[in-house]
N, C-alpha and C positions, 0 to 999 in steps of 0.2 A: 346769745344763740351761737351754739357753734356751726360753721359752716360747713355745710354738707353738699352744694352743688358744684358740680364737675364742667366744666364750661366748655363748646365745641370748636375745634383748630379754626374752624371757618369765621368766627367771628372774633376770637381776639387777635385774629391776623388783621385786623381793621381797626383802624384809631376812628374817632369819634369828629365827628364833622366840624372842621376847624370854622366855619360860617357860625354857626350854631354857639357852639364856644364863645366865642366872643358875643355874640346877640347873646347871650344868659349872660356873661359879664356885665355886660350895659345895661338890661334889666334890672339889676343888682343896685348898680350904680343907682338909677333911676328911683327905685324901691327906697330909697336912703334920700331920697330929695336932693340930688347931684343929677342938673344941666349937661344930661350927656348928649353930642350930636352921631345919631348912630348912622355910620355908612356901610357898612359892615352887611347888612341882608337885602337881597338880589328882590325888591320886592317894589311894586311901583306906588307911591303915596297916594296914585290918585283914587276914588272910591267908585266902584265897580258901575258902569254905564244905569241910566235909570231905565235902558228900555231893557235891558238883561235882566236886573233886577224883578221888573214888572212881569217877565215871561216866566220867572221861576215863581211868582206871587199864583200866576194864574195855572200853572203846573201842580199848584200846593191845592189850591180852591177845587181843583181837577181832580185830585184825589190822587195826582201821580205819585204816592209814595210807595208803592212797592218792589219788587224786585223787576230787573228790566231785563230781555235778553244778554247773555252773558258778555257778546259783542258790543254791547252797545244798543241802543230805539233803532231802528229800521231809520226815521227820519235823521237823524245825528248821522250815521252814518251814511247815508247819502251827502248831506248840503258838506258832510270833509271830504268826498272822492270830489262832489265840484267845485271847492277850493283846491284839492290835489291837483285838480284837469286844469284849474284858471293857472294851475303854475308851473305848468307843462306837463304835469306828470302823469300824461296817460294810462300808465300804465295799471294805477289803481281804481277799480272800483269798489264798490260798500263792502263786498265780499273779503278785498283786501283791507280792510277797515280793522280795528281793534283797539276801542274806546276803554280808558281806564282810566283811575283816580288819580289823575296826576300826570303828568311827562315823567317825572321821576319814577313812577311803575310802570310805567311802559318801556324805559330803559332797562329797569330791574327786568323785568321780565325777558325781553329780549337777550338780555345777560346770562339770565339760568337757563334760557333756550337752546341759546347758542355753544357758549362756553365751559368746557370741560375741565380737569384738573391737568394742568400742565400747556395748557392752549396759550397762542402768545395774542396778546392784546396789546396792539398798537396805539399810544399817546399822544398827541401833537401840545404838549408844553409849550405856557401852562394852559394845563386842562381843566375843568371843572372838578372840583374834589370830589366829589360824590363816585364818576368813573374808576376810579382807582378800585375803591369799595367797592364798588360791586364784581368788578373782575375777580377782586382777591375772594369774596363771597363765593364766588362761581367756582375757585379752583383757579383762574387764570394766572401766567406770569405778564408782568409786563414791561414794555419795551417802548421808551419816550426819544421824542423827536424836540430838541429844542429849538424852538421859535425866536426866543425874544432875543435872540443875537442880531437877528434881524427885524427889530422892531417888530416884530407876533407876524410879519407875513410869511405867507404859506410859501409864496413861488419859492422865492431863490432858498426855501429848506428841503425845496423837493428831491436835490441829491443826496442831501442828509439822510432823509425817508426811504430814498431809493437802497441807501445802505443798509436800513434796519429792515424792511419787510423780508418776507421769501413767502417760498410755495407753502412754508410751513405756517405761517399767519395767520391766526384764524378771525380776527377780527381787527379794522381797523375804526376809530371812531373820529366823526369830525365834525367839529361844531363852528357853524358861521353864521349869523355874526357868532362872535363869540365870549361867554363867563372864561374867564376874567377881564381881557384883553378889548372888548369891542370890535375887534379888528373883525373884517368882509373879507372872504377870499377874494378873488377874484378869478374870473374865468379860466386863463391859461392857469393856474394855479391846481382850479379842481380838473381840467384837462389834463395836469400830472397825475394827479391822485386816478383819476381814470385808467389811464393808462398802466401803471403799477398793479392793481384792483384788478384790470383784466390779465396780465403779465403770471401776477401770481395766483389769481381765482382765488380772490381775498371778497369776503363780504366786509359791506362798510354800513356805518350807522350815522345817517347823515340829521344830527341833532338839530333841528331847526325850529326852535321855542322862539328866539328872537328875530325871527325872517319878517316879521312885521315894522323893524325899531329898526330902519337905517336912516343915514343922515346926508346932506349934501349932495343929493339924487342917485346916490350910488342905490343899484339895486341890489339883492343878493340873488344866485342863479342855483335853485336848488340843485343836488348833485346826482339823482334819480333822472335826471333831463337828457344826460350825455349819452352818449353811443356805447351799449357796453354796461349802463351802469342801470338799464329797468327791473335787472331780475338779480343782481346783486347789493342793490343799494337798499336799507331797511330808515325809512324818512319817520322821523319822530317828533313832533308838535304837541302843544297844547296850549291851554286857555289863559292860565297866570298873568304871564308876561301883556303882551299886547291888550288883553281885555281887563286888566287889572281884576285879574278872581283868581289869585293866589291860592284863599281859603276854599275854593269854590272843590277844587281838587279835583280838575277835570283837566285830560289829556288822553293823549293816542297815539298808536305807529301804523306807520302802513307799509306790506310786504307782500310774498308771495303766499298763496291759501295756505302752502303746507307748513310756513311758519308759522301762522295763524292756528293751524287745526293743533302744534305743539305747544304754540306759547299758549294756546286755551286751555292747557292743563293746567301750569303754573296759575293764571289768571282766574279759573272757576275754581279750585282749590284754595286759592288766596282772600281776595277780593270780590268775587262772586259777579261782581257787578259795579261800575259806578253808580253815584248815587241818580235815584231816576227823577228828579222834577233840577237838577241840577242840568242834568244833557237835555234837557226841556229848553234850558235859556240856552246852552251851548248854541244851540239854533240860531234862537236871536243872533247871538254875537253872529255868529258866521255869515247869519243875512243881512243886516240893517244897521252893523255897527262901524263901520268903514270910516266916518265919517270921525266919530271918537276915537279910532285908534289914531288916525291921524292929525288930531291939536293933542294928544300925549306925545305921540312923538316929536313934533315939532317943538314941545316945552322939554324934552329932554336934551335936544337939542341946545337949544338956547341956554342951558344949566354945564352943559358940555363945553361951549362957547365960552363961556364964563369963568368956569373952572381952568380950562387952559389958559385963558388970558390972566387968571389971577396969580397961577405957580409962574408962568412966563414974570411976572411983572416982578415975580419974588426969586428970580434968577434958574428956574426952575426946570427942567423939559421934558412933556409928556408926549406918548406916544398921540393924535389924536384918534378917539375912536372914530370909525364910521358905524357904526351900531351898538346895540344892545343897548345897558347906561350906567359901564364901567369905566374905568379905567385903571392902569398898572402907573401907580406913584413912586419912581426910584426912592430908596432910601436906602439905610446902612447895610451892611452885607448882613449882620447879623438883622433881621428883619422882625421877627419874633419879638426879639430884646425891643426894636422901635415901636411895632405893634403894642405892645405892652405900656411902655411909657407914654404913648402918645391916648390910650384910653384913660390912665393913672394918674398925671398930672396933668392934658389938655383936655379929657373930656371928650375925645374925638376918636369912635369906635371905625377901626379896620382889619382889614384881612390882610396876615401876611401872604407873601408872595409864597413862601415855600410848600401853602396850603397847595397849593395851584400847581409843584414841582419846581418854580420859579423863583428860588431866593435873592435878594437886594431888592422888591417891591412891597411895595403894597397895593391892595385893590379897594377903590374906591367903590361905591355907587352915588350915585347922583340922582337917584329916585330920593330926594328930596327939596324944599324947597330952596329957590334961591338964596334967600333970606340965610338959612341954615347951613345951606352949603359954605357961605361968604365969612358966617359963624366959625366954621370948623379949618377954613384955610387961615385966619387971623387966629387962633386960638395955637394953630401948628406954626406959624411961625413966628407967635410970642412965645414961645417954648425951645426955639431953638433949633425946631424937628424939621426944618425945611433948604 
């Protein structure tokens, strides 16, 4: 067949999701009957709560299956404005609500909303990869702030920051805990970021999927909280992470109405709707699941615990995270090249750092069993890779 399609500037300015990449590599592997231990996708092992479950059973019996308001059920978007309010953030109710299939479309959307051709989009490196993408989608340029000179914390890069925003800014993004790093801001930290935000009338995108998965009693202090920061900060969550319903593909942002009444464009022309007996259990989770989110965390925890004490034991040193259930593995400068070798001869699927804008790492996950995990640090350092 000869080829006849012309392909749009907007999408081959976008490389293809280095997470992804590697999870179809280890598939492969796996496919071939090859013991691969995959760390490599942001995904929690454990299998999705039975009272969740049971609410979508009885959503399905209910006959919920057809199109839902395009916001989101009246009920769903209520019990997230009073999880929004348990976490200070007054400022949202239902109305500022916007239920969609996934956190990752809720970013997307927020992105096409926002973001024009030539608009600068602020990074805090490394970032989740997916960000990139969708700025470059949008038209956006962008502009990163690196972290990991200082172990991934925010504070002392906040002169760094202070050097790269201006009035001209149009978006800055910031994710705590956070993909890759684990790392928790901390309060003075987003008190800079505040500060900045209102200096230059920057809107921020305060990414909080992992605000459930911290460790060691640290809290995280959403950044919609701050003084300055109710009618500028766009707060984006979802179900995945903490509720273990990845597939479930349910998520949301919440802002002011009028970015709602734009980004309903993008969102009813797209997606139309999340799926409806799915934001049925979303309920559930938000009401009666507190209890399971916290013995998941606590076991990531403990798999965290484990993981530093075993590169430590192997002359090692890892940042520790206080959230998410990543972390950033040094390894060679050329990372790629180690990425590659360490799935090809150990069997032991990751993400290089450079995905992230962060080359000499790699990113683990640890949303695996201990068992497995103890599998994949023995396997790296009968190999040399450590």
């Amino acid at each position: 067949m000869t080829e006849q399609l012309t392909f749009a500037e907007r999408v081959q300015r976008v490389s293809p999701s280095a997470t992804l990449a590697i999870s179809n590599k280890a598939s492969e592997l796996k496919a071939e009957g090859v013991d691969v231990v995959d760390l490599s996708v942001g995904e929690p092992d454990f299998d999705t709560p039975g009272n969740i479950k049971g609410a979508a059973e009885e959503a399905l019996d209910a006959g919920e299956t057809g199109y839902t308001p395009s916001p989101g059920i009246p009920r769903l978007r209520e019990a997230i404005a009073e999880k929004l309010h348990a976490d200070g953030l007054d400022q949202y109710g239902p109305e500022n609500v916007m239920v969609t299939p996934g956190g990752k479309q809720a970013l997307f959307e927020v992105f096409q909303t926002l973001v024009e051709d030539g608009d600068e989009v602020v990074l805090l490196d490394p970032a989740w990869v997916s960000y990139e993408a969708m700025a470059k989608i949008a038209g956006g340029d962008l502009s990163r702030v690196d972290t990991a000179q200082y172990d991934f914390a925010l504070e002392p890069a906040l002169d760094d920051l202070a050097e790269v925003v201006s009035d001209g800014t149009t978006l800055l993004v910031v994710n705590s805990p956070g993909n890759p790093h684990g790392a928790v801001y901390t309060d003075a930290a987003l008190e800079g970021v505040r500060d900045l935000a209102v200096e230059h009338d920057i809107t921020v995108v305060s990414d909080e999927i992992y605000k459930e998965i911290t460790y060691d009693g640290v809290e995280m202090t959403s950044l919609g909280t701050f003084d300055g920061m109710g009618d500028r900060t766009i707060t984006v969550n979802g179900f995945s992470k903490a509720y273990a319903m990845t597939g479930w593909r349910l998520g949301y942002f919440a802002g002011p109405e009028s970015l709602l009444d734009q980004a309903g464009k993008v969102h009813g022309h797209s997606v139309s709707c999340a799926t409806n007996f799915v934001q049925h259990a979303g309920v559930e989770a938000l009401e009666n699941t507190d209890e399971a989110v916290a013995e998941m965390a606590a076991a990531f925890e403990e798999r965290r615990d484990m993981l530093v004490d075993a590169f430590q034991d192997r002359g090692v040193d890892v940042v520790e995270p206080k959230g998410a259930f990543y972390m950033m593995l040094p390894v060679a400068d050329d990372d790629q090249a180690w990425c590659d070798e360490a799935i090809s001869d150990a069997h032991v699927a990751t993400v290089p750092g450079s995905a992230f804008g962060t080359p000499g790492y790699a990113r683990i996950s640890y949303a695996n069993s201990t068992e497995r995990l103890r599998e994949a640090v023995d396997r790296l350092d009968e190999y040399d890779l450590l």
